[in-house]
C-alpha positions in Angstrom: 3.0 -21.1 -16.1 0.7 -18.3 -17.4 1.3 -16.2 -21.0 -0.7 -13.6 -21.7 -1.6 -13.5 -25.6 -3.1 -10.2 -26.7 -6.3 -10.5 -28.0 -6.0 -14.6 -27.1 -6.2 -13.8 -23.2 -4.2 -16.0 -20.8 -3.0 -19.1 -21.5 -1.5 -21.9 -18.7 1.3 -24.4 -20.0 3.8 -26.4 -18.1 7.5 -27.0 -18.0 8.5 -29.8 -20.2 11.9 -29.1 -20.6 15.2 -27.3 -19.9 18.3 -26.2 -21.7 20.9 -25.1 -20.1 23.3 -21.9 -20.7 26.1 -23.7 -21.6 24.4 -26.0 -23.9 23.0 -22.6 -25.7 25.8 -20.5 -26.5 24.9 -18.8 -23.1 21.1 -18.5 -23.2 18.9 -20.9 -20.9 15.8 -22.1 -22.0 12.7 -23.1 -20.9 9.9 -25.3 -23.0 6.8 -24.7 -22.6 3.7 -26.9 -23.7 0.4 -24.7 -23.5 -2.5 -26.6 -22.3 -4.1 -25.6 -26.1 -1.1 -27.7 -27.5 1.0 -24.2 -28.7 4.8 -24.5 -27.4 7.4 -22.0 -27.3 10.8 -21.8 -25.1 11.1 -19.0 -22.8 14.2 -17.2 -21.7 15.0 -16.5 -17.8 12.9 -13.1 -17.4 9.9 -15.0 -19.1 10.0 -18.0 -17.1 10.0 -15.9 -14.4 7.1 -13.5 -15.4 5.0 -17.1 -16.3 5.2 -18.2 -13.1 4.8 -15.4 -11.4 1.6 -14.6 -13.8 0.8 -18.5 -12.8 1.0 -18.0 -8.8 -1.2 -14.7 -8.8 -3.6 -16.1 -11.0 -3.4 -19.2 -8.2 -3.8 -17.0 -5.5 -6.4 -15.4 -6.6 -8.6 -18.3 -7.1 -7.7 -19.4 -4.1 -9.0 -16.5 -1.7 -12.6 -16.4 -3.7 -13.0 -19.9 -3.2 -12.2 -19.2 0.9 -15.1 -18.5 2.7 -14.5 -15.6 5.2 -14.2 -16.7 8.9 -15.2 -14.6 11.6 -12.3 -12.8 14.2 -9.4 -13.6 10.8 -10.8 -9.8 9.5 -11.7 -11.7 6.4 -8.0 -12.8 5.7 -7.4 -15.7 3.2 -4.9 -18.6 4.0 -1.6 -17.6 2.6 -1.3 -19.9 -0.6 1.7 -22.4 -0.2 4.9 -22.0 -2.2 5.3 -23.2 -5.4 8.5 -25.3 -5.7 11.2 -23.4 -8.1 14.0 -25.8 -8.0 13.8 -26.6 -11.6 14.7 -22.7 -12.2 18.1 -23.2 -10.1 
């Protein structure tokens, strides 16, 4: 995942763990663990704004690391899908 921290800039974590609704009086939870070593648990609409910031990011990367072929127009390989089964 990707946060973006004010001043801080962007900072990538990963998913280490998951509370459900109904173990939260309703609210789902995800825990994060920032690659700095900050944690914090995000809510649905966070998760899903972290990851999202995570693929673009990702994606990005990606197409200035791709050389440009001739005939493709310059077109980047489409980056493969992340896998969002632990969001389900």
């Amino acid at each position: 995942v990707r946060r973006l921290f004010g001043k801080r800039g962007w900072a990538d974590g990963s998913v280490v763990g998951w509370l459900p609704a109904d173990d939260n009086e309703g609210l789902e939870l995800w825990h994060i663990k920032h690659d700095d070593g900050d944690k914090e648990d995000l809510d649905v609409a966070e998760i899903e704004e972290a990851v999202a910031a995570y693929e673009s990011a990702m994606a990005a990367e990606a197409e200035a690391q791709t050389p440009s072929k001739g005939g493709d127009g310059g077109a980047a390989a489409a980056a493969p899908e992340e896998d969002r089964s632990f969001m389900q």
